[in-house]
C-alpha positions in Angstrom: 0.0 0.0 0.0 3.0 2.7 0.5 4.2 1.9 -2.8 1.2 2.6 -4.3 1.1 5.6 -1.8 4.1 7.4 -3.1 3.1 6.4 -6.8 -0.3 8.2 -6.6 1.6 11.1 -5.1 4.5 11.2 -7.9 1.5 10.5 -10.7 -0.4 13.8 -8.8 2.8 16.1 -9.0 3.4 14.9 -12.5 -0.1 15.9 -13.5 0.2 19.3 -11.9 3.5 20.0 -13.5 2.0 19.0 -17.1 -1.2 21.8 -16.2 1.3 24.0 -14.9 3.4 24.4 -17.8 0.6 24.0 -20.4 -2.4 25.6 -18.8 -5.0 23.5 -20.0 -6.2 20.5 -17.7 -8.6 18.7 -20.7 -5.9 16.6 -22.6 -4.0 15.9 -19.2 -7.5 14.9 -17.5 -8.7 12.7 -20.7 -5.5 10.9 -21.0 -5.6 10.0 -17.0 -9.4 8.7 -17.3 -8.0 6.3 -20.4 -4.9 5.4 -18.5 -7.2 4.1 -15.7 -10.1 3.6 -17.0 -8.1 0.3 -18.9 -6.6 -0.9 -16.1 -9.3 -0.7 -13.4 -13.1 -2.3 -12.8 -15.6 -1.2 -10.6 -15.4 -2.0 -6.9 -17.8 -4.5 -5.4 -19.9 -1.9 -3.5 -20.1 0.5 -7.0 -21.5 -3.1 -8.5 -23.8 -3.3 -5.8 -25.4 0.5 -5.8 -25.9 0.0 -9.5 -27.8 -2.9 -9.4 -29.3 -1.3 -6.7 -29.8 1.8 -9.0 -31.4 -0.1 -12.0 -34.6 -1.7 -9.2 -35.5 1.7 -9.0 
Protein backbone atom coordinates (compact mmCIF):
# COMPACT_ATOMS: atom_id res chain seq x y z
CA UNK A 1 0.00 0.00 0.00
CA UNK A 2 2.97 2.67 0.51
CA UNK A 3 4.22 1.88 -2.85
CA UNK A 4 1.18 2.64 -4.30
CA UNK A 5 1.13 5.60 -1.82
CA UNK A 6 4.12 7.35 -3.14
CA UNK A 7 3.15 6.39 -6.75
CA UNK A 8 -0.31 8.25 -6.63
CA UNK A 9 1.60 11.09 -5.12
CA UNK A 10 4.47 11.17 -7.94
CA UNK A 11 1.54 10.53 -10.70
CA UNK A 12 -0.36 13.78 -8.81
CA UNK A 13 2.84 16.10 -8.99
CA UNK A 14 3.40 14.90 -12.48
CA UNK A 15 -0.11 15.86 -13.46
CA UNK A 16 0.25 19.27 -11.94
CA UNK A 17 3.46 19.99 -13.45
CA UNK A 18 2.03 19.04 -17.06
CA UNK A 19 -1.23 21.81 -16.24
CA UNK A 20 1.25 24.04 -14.90
CA UNK A 21 3.45 24.41 -17.81
CA UNK A 22 0.63 24.04 -20.42
CA UNK A 23 -2.40 25.61 -18.77
CA UNK A 24 -4.96 23.52 -20.03
CA UNK A 25 -6.23 20.49 -17.68
CA UNK A 26 -8.61 18.73 -20.71
CA UNK A 27 -5.86 16.62 -22.64
CA UNK A 28 -4.04 15.93 -19.18
CA UNK A 29 -7.48 14.87 -17.52
CA UNK A 30 -8.74 12.67 -20.73
CA UNK A 31 -5.54 10.93 -20.96
CA UNK A 32 -5.58 9.98 -16.97
CA UNK A 33 -9.39 8.70 -17.31
CA UNK A 34 -8.04 6.32 -20.42
CA UNK A 35 -4.92 5.40 -18.54
CA UNK A 36 -7.18 4.07 -15.68
CA UNK A 37 -10.08 3.58 -17.01
CA UNK A 38 -8.07 0.31 -18.88
CA UNK A 39 -6.56 -0.93 -16.14
CA UNK A 40 -9.32 -0.68 -13.40
CA UNK A 41 -13.08 -2.34 -12.83
CA UNK A 42 -15.56 -1.23 -10.59
CA UNK A 43 -15.45 -1.99 -6.91
CA UNK A 44 -17.83 -4.50 -5.36
CA UNK A 45 -19.90 -1.93 -3.53
CA UNK A 46 -20.06 0.54 -7.00
CA UNK A 47 -21.50 -3.07 -8.51
CA UNK A 48 -23.76 -3.31 -5.81
CA UNK A 49 -25.44 0.53 -5.76
CA UNK A 50 -25.91 -0.02 -9.54
CA UNK A 51 -27.75 -2.90 -9.37
CA UNK A 52 -29.33 -1.27 -6.69
CA UNK A 53 -29.85 1.81 -8.99
CA UNK A 54 -31.40 -0.13 -12.02
CA UNK A 55 -34.59 -1.72 -9.21
CA UNK A 56 -35.48 1.74 -8.97
Amino acid sequence: MKNWALKKENLMALAQYHVNENSNKTKITRKILEEFAEITEPAESHKKKGKLLQVV
